[in-house]
N, C-alpha and C positions, 0 to 999 in steps of 0.2 A: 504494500500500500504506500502511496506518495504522503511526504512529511508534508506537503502545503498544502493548504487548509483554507479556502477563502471563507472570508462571516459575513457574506451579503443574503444568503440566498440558504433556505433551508431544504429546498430540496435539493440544488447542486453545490453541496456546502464541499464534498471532498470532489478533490481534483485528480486527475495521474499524470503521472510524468508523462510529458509530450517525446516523443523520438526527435532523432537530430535533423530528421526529414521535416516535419511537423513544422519545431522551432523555427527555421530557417524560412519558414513562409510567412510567421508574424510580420504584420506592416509595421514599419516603426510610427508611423502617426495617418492619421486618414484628419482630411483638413475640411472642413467648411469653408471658404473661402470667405474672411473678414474684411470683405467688400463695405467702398462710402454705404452705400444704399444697406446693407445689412447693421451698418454699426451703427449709421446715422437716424433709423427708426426710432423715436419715441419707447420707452418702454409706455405701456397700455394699463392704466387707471380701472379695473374695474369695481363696480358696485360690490360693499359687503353683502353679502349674501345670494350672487348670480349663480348662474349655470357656468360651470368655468369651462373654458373650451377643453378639448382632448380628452372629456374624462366619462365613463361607464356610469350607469347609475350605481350603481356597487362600489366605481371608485370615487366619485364625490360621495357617497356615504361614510365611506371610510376616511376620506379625508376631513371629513364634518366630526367625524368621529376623534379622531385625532386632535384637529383643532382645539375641540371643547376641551380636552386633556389637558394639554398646554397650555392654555389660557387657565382651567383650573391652579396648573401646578407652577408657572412662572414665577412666583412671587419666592417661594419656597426652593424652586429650581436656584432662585439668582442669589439669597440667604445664603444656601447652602456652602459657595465656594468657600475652599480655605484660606484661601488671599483673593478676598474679594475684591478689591480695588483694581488687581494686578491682572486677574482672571474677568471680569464683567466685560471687555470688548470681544474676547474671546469667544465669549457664550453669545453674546448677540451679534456675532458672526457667522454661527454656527448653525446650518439648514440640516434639517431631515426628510426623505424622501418620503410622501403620503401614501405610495403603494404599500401592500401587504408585505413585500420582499424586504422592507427595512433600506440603510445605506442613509450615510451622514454627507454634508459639502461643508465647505469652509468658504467664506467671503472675501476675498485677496484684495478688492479693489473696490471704491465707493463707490464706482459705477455701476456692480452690480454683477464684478467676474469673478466667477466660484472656481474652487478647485477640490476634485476628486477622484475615487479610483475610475481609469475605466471599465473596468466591470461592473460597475452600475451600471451603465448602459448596454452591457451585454459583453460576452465572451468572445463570439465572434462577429463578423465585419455587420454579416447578415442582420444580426441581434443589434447592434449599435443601428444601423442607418431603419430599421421595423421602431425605434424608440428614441428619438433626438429628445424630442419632449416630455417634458417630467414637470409632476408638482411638489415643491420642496414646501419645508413650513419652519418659519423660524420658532424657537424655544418659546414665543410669547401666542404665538398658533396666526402669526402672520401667512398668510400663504402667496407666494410668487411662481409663476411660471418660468420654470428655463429651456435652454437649446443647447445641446451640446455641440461647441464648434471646431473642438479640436478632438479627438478620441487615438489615446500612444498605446497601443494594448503591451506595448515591451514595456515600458517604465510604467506600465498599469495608473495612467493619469488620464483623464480629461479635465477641460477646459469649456464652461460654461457660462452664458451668458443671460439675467435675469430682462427676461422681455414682458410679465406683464407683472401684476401685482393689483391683489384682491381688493384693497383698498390703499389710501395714504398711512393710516396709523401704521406707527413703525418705522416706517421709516421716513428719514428727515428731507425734506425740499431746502434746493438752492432758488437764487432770486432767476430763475427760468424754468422754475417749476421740474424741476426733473430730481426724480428719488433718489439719495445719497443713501447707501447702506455701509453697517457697521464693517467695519475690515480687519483683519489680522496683518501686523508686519514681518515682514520673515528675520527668522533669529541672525542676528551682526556675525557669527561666526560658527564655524562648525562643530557640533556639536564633541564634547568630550564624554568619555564613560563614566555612568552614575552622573550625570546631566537630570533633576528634577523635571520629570514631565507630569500633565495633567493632560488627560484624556478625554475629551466631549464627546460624545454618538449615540444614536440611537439602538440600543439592544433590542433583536428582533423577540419578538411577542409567542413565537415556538417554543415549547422547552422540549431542545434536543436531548437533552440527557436525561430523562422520563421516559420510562417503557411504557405508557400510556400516553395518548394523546390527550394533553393538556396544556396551557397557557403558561405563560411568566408571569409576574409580578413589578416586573423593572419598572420604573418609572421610563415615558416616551427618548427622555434625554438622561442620561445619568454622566456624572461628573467623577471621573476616576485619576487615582495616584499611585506613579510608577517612577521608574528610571529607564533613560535612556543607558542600553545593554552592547552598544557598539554597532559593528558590522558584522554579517557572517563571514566567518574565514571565507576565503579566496570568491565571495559574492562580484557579480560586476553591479555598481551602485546603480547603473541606466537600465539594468534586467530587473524589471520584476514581475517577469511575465507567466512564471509559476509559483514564486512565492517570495516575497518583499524580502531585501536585501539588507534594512536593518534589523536591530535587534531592539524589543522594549518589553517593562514589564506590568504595564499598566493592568489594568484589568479590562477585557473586553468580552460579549459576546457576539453571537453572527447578528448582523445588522450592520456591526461599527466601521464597516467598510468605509473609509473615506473621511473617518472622521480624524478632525483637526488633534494632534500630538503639539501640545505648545511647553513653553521653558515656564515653571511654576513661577520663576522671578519677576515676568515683565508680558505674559501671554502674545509672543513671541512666536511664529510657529516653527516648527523642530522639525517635523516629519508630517504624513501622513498616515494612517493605520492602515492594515492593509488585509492583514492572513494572520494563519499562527500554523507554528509548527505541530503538529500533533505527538510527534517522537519526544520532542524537550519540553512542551508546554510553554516555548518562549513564542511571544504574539510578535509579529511579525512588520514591516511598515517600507513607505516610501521613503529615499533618504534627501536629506535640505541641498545635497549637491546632485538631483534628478529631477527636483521640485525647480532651483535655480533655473538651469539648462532648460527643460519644457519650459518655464516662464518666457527666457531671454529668448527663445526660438519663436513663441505664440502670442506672449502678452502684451509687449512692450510695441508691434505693431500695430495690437488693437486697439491699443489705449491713444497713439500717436492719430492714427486714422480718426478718431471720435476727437480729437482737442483740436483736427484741421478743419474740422465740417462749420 
């Protein structure tokens, strides 16, 4: 059986090792093309309480469902941190996906660019471009639509872009009316071993390790405390196309795909989550010099194109 483990998805939570035939046909990123006319749209204002577009009645139920959660538990969510001060951008950074399958985003840029695994959008090409679109929901039970416009399935990232948003509350307006959301800065330097992280994501709602089919108890977002555990011996830090190439020991379960790993001192972000090994019990993640490089290759253009419009 393969030691990587992904925690998005309860039914294909184990993976197996792919053959060197297999690997070698991963695309290293499949692009949306961050065209004026793509980045220059408005992001889209809808009424609290519409039919939001792209979704099942089953999935706006559950999303409804959700929401009410979150909004219950925010207040108690946002208490909870253990350096609150240092941690509160962090948490209102941090999206949850509304589908049943779980999976966390982190917010990188005011304008509304997230970053996650991309195995939230699917394993393969096929599965990514059947699903761009997704309803994420921040920890207060905001809910925004995104598109995924960049998907690397070898450094297991995408790159998202928030196009509409259920209402204004939550997030803040500049003087041209356009939504600022809360952001994470990425950590000044690379991380060292036993690095204090804190873990944001969403724990999927299965319990896998119950011989009966039954429910968890997690709360939607749970706030977890670990260290940063290094790199795997001889990992390449750009491969984590079978199973994330750092090491951490936060506590996580399947769902916390993609959620934000920040520096407990300045909510910072460190890593991304990613997998876990199942042989060691060490959880798994993306490293801060694979998050860099996909930025500097995908971001830095979109953000440029949107400041020239």
């Amino acid at each position: 059986m393969s030691s990587s483990k992904r925690t998005l998805r309860s039914t294909t939570a184990a993976t197996s090792s792919a053959s060197a035939s297999e690997t070698s046909t991963i695309p290293s990123s499949l692009h949306f093309p961050i065209s004026s006319s793509s980045s220059s749209k408005p992001i889209r204002i809808l009424a609290p309480g519409s039919k939001l577009p792209g979704l099942t009645t089953s999935e706006l139920a559950l999303l409804r469902k959700k929401q009410t959660r979150l909004a219950s538990t925010a207040s108690s969510t946002l208490f909870s941190l253990s350096t609150p001060t240092n941690l509160h951008t962090a948490l209102k950074a941090t999206l949850i996906f509304a589908q049943h399958e779980a999976g966390t985003a982190v917010c990188i840029d005011p304008a509304g660019w997230l970053l996650t695994c991309s195995h939230c959008f699917g394993d393969t090409e096929e599965e990514y471009l059947a699903s761009k679109h997704k309803w994420l929901l921040f920890y207060t039970g905001l809910a925004v639509q995104v598109e995924c416009r960049v998907w690397d399935p070898r450094r297991d990232l995408a790159l998202l872009k928030i196009i509409a948003v259920e209402s204004g509350t939550g997030a803040e307006k500049d003087d041209g009316e356009v939504p600022i959301f809360k952001s994470v800065a990425l950590f000044s330097r690379e991380p060292l071993p036993r690095t204090p992280v804190a873990c944001i994501g969403q724990p999927g709602s299965d319990d896998l390790e119950s011989t009966t089919k039954r429910k968890t108890k997690y709360n939607l977002v749970e706030v977890s405390y670990g260290m940063f555990r290094g790199m795997a011996p001889g990992a390449d830090p750009q491969d984590n196309s079978e199973i994330g190439s750092l090491m951490h020991d936060a506590w996580t379960y399947w769902g916390h795909s993609g959620a934000p790993l920040v520096w407990d001192g300045d909510g910072t972000l460190v890593a991304l989550h990613s997998s876990w090994d199942e042989e060691t019990g060490m959880r798994r993640g993306i490293p801060l010099v694979a998050i860099k490089e996909f930025l500097r290759e995908n971001l830095d253009a979109a953000v440029a194109a949107n400041a020239s419009l």
